[in-house]
C-alpha positions as CSV (number, residue, x, y, z in Angstrom):
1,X,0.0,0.0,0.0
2,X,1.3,3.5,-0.9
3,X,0.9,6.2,1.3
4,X,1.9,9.9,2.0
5,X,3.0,11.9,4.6
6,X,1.2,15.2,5.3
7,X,3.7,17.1,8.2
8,X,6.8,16.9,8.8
9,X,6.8,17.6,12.1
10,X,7.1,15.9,15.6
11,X,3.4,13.8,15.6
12,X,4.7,13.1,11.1
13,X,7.7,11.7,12.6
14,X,6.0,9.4,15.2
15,X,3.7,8.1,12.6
16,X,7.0,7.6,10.1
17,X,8.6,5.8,13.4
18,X,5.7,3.2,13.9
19,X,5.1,2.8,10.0
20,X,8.7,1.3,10.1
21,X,7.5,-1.9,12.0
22,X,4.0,-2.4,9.3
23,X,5.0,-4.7,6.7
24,X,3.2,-3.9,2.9
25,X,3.2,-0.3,3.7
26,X,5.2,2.0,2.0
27,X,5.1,5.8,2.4
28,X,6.0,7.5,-1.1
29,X,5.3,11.0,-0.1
30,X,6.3,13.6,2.4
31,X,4.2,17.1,2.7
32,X,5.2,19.7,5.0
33,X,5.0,23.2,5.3
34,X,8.6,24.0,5.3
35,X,10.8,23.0,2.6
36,X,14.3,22.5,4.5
37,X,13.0,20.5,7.1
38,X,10.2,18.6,4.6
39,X,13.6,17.6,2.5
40,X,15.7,16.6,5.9
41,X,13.1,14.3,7.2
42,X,12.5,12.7,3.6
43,X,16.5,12.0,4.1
44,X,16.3,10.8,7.4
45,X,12.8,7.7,6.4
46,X,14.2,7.3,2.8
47,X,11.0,8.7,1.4
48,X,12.0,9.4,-2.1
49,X,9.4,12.4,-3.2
50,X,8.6,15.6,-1.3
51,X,6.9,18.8,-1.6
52,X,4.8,21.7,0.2
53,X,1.9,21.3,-2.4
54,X,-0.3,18.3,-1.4
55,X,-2.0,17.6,-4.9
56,X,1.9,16.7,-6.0
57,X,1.8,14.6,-3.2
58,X,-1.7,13.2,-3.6
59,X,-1.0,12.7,-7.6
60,X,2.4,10.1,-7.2
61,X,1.4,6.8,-9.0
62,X,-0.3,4.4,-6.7
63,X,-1.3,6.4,-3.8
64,X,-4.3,4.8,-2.0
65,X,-4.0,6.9,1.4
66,X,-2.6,10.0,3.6
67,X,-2.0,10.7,7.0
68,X,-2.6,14.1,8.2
69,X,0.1,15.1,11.1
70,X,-0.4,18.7,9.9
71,X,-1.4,21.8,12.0
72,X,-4.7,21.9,13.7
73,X,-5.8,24.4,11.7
74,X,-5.6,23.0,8.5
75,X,-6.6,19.4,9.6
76,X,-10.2,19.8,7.6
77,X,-9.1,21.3,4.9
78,X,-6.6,18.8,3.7
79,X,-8.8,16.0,5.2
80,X,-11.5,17.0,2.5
81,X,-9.2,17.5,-0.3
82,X,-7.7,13.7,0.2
83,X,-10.9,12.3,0.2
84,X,-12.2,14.9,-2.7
85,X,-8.8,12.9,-4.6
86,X,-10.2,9.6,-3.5
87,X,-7.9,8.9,-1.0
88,X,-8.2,6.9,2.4
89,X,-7.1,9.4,5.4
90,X,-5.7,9.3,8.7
91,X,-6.0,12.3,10.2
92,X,-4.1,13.7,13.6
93,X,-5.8,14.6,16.7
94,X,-8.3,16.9,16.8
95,X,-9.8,16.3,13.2
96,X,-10.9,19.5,13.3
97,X,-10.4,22.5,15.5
98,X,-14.1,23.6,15.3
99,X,-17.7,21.8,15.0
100,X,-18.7,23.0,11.4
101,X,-15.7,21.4,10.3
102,X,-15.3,18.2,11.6
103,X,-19.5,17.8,10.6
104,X,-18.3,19.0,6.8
105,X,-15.3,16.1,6.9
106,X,-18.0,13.2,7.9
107,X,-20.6,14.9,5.2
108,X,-17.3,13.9,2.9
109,X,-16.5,10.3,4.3
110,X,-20.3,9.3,3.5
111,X,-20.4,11.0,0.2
112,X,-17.2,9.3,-1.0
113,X,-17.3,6.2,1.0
114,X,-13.9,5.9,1.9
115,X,-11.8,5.0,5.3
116,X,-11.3,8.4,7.2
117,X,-10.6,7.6,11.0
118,X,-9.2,10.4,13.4
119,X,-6.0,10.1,15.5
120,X,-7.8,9.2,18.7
121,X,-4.6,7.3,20.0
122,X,-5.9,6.9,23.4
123,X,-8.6,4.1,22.4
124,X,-5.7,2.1,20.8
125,X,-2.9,2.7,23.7
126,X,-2.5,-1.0,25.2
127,X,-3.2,0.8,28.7
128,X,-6.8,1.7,27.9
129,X,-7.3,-1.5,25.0
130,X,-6.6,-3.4,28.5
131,X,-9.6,-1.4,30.3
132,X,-11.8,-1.4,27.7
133,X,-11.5,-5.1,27.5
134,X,-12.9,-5.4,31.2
135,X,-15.2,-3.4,30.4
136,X,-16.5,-4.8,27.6
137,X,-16.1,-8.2,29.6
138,X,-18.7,-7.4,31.9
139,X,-15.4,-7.1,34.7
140,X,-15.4,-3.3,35.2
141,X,-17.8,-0.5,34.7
142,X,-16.1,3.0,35.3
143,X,-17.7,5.3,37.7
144,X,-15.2,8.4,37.4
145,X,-12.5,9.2,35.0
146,X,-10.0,11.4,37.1
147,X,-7.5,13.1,34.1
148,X,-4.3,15.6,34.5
149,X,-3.1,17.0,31.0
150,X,-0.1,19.1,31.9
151,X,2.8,20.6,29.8
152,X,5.1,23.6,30.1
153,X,4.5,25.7,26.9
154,X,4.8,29.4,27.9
155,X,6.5,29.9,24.5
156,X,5.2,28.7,20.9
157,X,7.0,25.2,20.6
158,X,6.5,21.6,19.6
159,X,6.8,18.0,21.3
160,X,10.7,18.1,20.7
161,X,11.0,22.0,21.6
162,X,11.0,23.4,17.9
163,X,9.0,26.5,17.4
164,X,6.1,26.1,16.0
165,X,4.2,27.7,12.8
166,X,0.9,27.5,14.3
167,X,-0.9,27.9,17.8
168,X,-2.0,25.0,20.3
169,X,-5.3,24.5,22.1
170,X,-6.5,23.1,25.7
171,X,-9.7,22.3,24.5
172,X,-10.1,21.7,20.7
173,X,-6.7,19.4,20.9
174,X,-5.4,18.2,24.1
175,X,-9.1,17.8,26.2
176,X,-10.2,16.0,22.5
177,X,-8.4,12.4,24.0
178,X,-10.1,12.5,26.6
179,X,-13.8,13.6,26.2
180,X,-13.4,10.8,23.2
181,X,-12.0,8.4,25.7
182,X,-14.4,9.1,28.4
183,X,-17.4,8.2,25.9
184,X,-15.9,5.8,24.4
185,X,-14.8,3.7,28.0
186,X,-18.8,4.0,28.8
187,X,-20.2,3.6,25.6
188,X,-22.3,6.7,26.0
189,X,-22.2,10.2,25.2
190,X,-21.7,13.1,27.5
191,X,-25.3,15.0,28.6
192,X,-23.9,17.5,31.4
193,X,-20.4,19.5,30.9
194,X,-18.9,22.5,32.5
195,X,-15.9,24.1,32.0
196,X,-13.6,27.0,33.3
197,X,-10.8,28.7,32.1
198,X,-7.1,30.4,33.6
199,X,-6.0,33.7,31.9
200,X,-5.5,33.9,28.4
201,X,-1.3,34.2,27.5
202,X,-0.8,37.5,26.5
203,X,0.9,36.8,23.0
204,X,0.0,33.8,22.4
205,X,-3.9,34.5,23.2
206,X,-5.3,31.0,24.5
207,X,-6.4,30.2,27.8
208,X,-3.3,28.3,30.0
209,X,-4.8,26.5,32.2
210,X,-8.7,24.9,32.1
211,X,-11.2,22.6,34.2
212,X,-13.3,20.3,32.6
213,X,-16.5,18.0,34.0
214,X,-18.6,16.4,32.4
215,X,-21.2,13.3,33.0
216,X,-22.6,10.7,30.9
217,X,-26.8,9.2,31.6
218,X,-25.2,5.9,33.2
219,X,-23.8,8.0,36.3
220,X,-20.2,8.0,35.8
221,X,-18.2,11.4,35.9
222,X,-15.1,12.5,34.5
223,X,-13.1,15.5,35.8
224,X,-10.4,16.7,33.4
225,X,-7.5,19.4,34.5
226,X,-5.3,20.8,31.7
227,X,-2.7,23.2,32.1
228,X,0.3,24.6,29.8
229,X,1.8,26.2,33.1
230,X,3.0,23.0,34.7
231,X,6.2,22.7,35.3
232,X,6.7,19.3,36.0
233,X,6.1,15.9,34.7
234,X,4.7,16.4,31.3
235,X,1.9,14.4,29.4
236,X,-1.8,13.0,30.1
237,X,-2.0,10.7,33.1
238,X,-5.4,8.6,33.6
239,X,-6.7,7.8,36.8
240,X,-10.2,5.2,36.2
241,X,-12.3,4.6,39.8
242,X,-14.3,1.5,38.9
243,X,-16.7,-0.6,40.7
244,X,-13.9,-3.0,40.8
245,X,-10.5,-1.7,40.9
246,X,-8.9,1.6,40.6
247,X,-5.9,1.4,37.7
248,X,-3.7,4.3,36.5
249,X,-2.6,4.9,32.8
250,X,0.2,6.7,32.1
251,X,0.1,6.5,27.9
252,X,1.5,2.7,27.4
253,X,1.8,1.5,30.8
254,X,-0.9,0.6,33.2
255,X,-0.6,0.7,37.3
256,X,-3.6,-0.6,40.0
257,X,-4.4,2.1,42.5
258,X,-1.3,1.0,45.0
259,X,1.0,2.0,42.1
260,X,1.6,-2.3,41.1
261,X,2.7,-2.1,37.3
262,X,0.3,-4.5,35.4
263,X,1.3,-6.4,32.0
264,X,-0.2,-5.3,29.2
265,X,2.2,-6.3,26.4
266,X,0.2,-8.9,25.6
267,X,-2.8,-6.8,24.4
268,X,-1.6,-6.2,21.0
269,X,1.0,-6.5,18.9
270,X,3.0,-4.0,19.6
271,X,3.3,-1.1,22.4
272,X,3.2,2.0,20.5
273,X,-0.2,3.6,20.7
274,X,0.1,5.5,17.0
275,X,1.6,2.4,15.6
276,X,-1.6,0.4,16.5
277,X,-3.4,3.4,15.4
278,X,-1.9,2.9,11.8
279,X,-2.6,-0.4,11.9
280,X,-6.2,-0.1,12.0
281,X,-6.1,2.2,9.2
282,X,-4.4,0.2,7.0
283,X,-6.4,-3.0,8.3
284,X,-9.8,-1.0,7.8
285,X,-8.8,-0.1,4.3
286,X,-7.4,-3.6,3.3
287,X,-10.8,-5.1,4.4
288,X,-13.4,-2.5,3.3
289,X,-14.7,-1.9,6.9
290,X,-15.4,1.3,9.5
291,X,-12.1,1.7,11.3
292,X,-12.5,1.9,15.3
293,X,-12.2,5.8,16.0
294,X,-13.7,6.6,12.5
295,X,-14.5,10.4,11.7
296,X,-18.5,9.4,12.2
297,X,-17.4,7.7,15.8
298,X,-15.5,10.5,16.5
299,X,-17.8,13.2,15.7
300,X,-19.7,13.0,18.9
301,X,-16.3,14.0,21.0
302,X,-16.2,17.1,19.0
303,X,-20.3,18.1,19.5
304,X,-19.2,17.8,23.8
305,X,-16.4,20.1,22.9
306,X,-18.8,22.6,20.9
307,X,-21.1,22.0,24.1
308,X,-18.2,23.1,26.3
309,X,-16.9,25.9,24.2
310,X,-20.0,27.1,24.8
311,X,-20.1,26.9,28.8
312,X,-16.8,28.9,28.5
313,X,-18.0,31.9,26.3
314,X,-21.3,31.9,29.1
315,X,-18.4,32.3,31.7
316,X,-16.6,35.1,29.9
């Protein structure tokens, strides 16, 4: 199968990491916004075409499917005009950075009928495949979802520190993992959500820090804290109070509430979240099926975040 690359940033690079270990895939294209570094990490994964214009990339022979690791911004708008190309695609974390646009890309995905799944890594990270296994056993049922999203971005920059082109956002990106992964752990969709935010940075012109509840019909609650001031440990760290057992995810790795480290290599068949991820999309298009996390699946995280963009404009 013959794929491109759309960003050449850090999240392209993770994707160009895990593709390593997928036999029959081969990615023929790289995309990226900026031309030095598009050509540098073409050199460093042997891809042997690049370019900043996405048809060129969309238009090498044999192309069947792209992954979006683009900026947020622009995650729709390239999303539409891969499928508009008939192409599969993969798009990054949050599919969209507003409602209108992540409804247009499923409008798209039924028109065309192709494979279009959003990056929701979390569902495929071994830690929560191994809860949501429970779960679907009949073993666990969650009753609150207890979430810390913390980095230490007081200036413009990337995963690995590299300034970055475009601007991130507590809600529309980082809280997306989770109000997906809270719905998707109880199989049902948010109906009460409140949310509060810090200051706004001053140059930058997003909110810094932000608190996030929300409940779902069965009972269960999830409270979400997300903060680009902390300066400490940095990432998303799950805590999941169940009616039998408390357990801790910290992205791969799974711990029981008294910190004992539970094996969960045998979940899958790797341990790299966004590898799994590619799997499925590759497996979804090789076998003419929905993909789990599928744009339409995923649509109903981003109508909770329009619901709480809305509780924070009432608090402004």
């Amino acid at each position: 199968m013959k794929i491109i690359m759309v960003g050449q940033g850090a999240f392209g690079k993770k994707h160009l990491n895990g593709i390593k270990n997928i036999d029959g895939v081969e990615v023929v294209s790289l995309c990226g916004g900026s031309s030095d570094s598009t050509r540098a990490v073409a050199e460093e994964f042997g891809i042997p075409h690049h370019t900043s214009d996405l048809d060129e990339a969309l238009a090498q022979p044999g192309v069947e499917a792209a992954i979006i690791a683009s900026p947020t911004q622009i995650h729709a708008q390239q999303a539409i005009q891969c499928m508009k190309a008939g192409k599969h695609v993969e798009i990054e974390i949050p599919m969209a950075d507003n409602i209108e646009d992540a409804r247009e890309i499923v409008k798209v995905q039924k028109e065309t009928g192709l494979v279009a799944m959003a990056g929701h890594t979390r569902r495929f990270n071994p830690s929560h495949q191994w809860i949501h296994n429970k779960i679907k056993a009949g073993e666990l049922n969650v009753q609150q979802m207890d979430v810390q999203t913390y980095f230490f971005r007081r200036k413009n920059l990337n995963a690995l520190g590299e300034p970055r082109s475009w601007t991130d956002h507590l809600l529309w990106h980082h809280a997306c993992h989770t109000v997906d992964l809270f719905q998707y752990q109880t199989g049902q969709v948010v109906s009460e959500q409140y949310a509060l935010e810090g200051p706004h940075h001053p140059e930058l012109g997003i909110a810094m820090d932000m608190s996030i509840g929300m409940k779902v019909p069965n009972g269960a609650i999830c409270t979400l804290s997300l903060s680009f001031n902390n300066d400490g440990p940095l990432g998303t760290f799950f805590r999941y109070i169940c009616d039998n057992g408390t357990y801790i995810a910290r992205y791969d790795d799974l711990f029981d509430g008294k910190e004992e480290q539970i094996d969960v290599s045998k979940v899958d068949v790797s341990m790299n979240g966004i590898e799994l991820q590619d799997r499925e999309f590759f497996a979804a298009i090789k076998e003419g099926r929905e993909p789990n996390a599928s744009v339409a699946q995923a649509l109903d995280a981003m109508e909770t975040l329009e619901r709480l963009e809305q509780c924070l404009e009432g608090n402004n």
